[in-house]
C-alpha positions as CSV (number, residue, x, y, z in Angstrom):
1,X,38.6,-35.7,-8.0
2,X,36.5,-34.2,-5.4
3,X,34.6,-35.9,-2.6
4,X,31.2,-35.3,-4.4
5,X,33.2,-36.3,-7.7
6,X,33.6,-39.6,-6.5
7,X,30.4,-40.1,-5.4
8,X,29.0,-39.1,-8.7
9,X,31.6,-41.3,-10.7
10,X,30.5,-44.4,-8.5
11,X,26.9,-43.6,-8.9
12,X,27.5,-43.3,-12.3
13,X,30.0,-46.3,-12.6
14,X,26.9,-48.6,-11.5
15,X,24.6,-47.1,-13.6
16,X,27.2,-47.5,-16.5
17,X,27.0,-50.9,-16.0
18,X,23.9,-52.2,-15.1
19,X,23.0,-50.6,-19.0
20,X,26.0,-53.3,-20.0
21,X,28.3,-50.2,-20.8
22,X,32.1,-50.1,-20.0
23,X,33.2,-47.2,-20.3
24,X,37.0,-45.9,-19.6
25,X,38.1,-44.0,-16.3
26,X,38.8,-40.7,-18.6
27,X,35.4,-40.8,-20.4
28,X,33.6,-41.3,-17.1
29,X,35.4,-38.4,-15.8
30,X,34.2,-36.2,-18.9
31,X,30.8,-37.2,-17.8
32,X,30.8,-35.7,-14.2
33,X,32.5,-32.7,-15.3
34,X,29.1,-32.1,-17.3
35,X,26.8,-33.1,-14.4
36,X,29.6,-30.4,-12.8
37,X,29.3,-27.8,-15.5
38,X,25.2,-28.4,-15.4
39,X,24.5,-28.3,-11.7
40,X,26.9,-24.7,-12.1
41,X,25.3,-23.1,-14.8
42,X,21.5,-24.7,-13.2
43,X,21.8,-22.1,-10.3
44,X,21.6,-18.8,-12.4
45,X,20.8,-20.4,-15.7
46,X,17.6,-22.6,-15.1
47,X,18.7,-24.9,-17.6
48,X,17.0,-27.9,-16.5
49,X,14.3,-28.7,-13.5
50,X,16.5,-31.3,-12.1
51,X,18.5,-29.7,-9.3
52,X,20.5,-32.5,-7.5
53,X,24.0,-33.9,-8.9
54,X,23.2,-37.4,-8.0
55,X,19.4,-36.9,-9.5
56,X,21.3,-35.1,-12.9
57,X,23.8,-38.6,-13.1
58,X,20.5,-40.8,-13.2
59,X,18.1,-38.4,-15.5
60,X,20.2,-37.3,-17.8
61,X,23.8,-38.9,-18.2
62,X,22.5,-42.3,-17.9
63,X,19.1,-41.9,-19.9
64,X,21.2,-40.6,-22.1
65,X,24.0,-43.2,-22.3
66,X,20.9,-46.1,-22.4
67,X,20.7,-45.6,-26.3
68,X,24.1,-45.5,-26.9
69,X,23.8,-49.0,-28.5
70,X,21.5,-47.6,-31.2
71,X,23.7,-44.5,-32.3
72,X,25.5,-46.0,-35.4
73,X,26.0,-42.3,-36.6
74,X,28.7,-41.0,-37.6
75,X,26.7,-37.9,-37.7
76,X,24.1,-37.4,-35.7
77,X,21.8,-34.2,-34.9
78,X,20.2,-34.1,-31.7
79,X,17.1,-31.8,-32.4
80,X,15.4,-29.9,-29.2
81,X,18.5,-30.4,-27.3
82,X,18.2,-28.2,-24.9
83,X,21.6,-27.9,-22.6
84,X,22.8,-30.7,-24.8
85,X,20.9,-34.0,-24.3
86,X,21.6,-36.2,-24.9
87,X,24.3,-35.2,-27.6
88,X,27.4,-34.3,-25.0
89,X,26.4,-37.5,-23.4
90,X,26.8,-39.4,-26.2
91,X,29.9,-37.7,-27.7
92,X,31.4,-38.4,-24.3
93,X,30.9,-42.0,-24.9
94,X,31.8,-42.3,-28.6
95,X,34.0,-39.3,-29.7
96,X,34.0,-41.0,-33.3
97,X,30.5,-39.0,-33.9
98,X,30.1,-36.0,-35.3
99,X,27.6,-34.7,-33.3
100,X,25.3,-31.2,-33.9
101,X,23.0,-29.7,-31.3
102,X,19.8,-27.8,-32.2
103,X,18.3,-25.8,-29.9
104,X,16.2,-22.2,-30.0
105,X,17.3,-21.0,-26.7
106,X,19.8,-19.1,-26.4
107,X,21.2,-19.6,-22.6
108,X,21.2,-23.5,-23.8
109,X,23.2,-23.1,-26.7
110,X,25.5,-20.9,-24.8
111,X,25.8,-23.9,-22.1
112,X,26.4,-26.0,-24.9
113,X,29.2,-24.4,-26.3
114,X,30.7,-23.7,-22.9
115,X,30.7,-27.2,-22.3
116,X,32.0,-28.5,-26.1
117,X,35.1,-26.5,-24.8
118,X,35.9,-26.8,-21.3
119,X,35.5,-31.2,-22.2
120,X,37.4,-31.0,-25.1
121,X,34.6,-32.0,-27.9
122,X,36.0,-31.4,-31.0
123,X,33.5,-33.0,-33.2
124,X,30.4,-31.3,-31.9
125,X,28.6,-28.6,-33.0
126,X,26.4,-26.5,-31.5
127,X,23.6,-24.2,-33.3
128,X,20.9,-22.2,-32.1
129,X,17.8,-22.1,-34.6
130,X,14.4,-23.5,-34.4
131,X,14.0,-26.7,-36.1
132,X,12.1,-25.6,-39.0
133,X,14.8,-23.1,-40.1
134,X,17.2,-25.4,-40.2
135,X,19.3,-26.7,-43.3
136,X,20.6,-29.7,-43.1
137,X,24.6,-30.0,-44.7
138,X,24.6,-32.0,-48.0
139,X,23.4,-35.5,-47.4
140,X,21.7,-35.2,-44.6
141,X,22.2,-36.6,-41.4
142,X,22.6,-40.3,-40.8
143,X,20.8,-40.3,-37.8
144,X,18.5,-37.7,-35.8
145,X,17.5,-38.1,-32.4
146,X,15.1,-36.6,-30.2
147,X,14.4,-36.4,-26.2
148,X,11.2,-35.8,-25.6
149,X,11.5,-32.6,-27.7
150,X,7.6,-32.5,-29.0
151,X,4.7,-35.3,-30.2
152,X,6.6,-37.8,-32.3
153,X,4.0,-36.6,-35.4
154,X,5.4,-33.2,-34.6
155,X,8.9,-34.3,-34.5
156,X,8.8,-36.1,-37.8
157,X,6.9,-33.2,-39.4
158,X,9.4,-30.5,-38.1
159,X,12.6,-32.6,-39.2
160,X,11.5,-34.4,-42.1
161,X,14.2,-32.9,-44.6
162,X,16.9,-33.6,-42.0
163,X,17.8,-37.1,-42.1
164,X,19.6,-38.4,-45.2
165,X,19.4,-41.5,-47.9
166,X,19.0,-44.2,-45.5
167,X,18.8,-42.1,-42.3
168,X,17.2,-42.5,-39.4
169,X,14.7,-40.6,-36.4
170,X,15.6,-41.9,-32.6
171,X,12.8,-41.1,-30.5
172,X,13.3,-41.3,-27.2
173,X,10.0,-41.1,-25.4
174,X,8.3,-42.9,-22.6
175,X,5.2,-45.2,-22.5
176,X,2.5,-42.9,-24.2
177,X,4.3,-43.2,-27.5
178,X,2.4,-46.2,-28.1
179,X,-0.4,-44.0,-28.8
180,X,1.4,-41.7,-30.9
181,X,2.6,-44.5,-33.1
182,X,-0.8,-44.6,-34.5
183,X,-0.6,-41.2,-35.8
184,X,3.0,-41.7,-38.2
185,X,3.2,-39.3,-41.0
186,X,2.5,-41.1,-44.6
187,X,6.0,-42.3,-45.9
188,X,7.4,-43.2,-42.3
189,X,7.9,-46.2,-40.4
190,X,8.6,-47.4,-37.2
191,X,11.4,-50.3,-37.9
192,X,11.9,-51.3,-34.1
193,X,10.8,-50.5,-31.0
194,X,12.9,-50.8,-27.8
195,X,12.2,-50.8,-23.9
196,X,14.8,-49.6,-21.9
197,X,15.6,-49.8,-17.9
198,X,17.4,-46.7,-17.1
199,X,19.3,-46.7,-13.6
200,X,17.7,-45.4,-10.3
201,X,15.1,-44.2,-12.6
202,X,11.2,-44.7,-12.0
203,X,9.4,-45.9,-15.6
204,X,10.6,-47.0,-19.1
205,X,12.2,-45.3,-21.3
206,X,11.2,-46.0,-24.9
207,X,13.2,-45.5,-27.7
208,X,11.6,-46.0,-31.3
209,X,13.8,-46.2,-34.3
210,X,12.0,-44.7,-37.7
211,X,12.9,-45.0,-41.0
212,X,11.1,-43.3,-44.5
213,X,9.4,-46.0,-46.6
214,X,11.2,-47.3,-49.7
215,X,11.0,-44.9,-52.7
216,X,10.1,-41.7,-50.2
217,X,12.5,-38.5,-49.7
């Protein structure tokens, strides 16, 4: 491990835990590889507008990692996920998901798969479509998450077909979707509602967990 390495892995060692998340030496060591692989592939790429290492530990991996105690899966779709988050992040930290990541953009998609196989992510799959082109496998997905991907009305419209008997939408968003609540397509519920603190990060994070009514498909 490099110099920079280990301030990254101690950065993100106190994040880990202040979210009330223990997490294994080899995991942790997946997860700086991808701040790694990110802050690389940032320079020619443009994949995200967070440019620092330390920043990319705080407002990714670990607002990523802060729902990690709401992803039951075991097959979860990460729609909008752009260079893969916060799928990868989440694989990472539970390699018993099967994890697909949806994204339009090409240079993304190709980050994604780039990073699937230099960390050794055998159970995630990228794909690059738009949402609305999408075909969900047989089933459905058990749960489908989002960050900050669109509106949450336009979210639930555009993946509405995706989730499965009993599956469920993870919006991540941050305070505004209070007002967006109040727009819900007909046949949806919000079932809980959750503030989270993320480390050395400035605001809440929301995440709200969404369900189809009884009855609705």
């Amino acid at each position: 491990m490099t110099p920079n390495d280990t301030i990254l892995n101690d950065r993100l060692e106190r994040g880990l835990a202040e979210l009330g998340l223990d997490v294994a030496a080899d995991r942790r060591e997946r997860l700086v590889a991808l701040v790694g692989l990110l802050h690389k592939w940032n320079r020619a790429y443009n994949l995200t507008a967070v440019r620092d290492p330390e920043e990319m530990v705080a407002r990714h991996v670990l607002d990523s990692a802060a729902v990690l105690p709401f992803v039951t899966g075991p097959s979860l779709l990460d729609v909008g996920a752009g260079p893969g988050l916060p799928g990868l992040v989440l694989a990472i930290l539970a390699p018993e998901l099967d994890v697909t990541l949806l994204d339009s953009n090409g240079k993304k998609v190709r980050f994604q798969r780039q990073a699937v196989m230099e960390l050794g992510l055998a159970r995630v799959t990228p794909v690059q479509a738009r949402v609305e082109a999408f075909e969900a496998p047989a089933g459905g997905f058990d749960q489908v998450i989002s960050r900050a991907f669109a509106s949450l009305e336009d979210f639930l419209a555009l993946s509405r077909e995706l989730p499965g008997k009993g599956g469920q939408w993870l919006a991540m968003k941050g305070p505004a979707v209070e007002d967006e609540l109040a727009g819900l397509p007909e046949g949806i519920a919000a079932v809980a509602r959750h503030t989270l603190r993320v480390p050395f990060s400035v605001g809440d994070r929301r995440l709200v967990i969404l369900e189809r009514a009884p009855g609705e498909r």
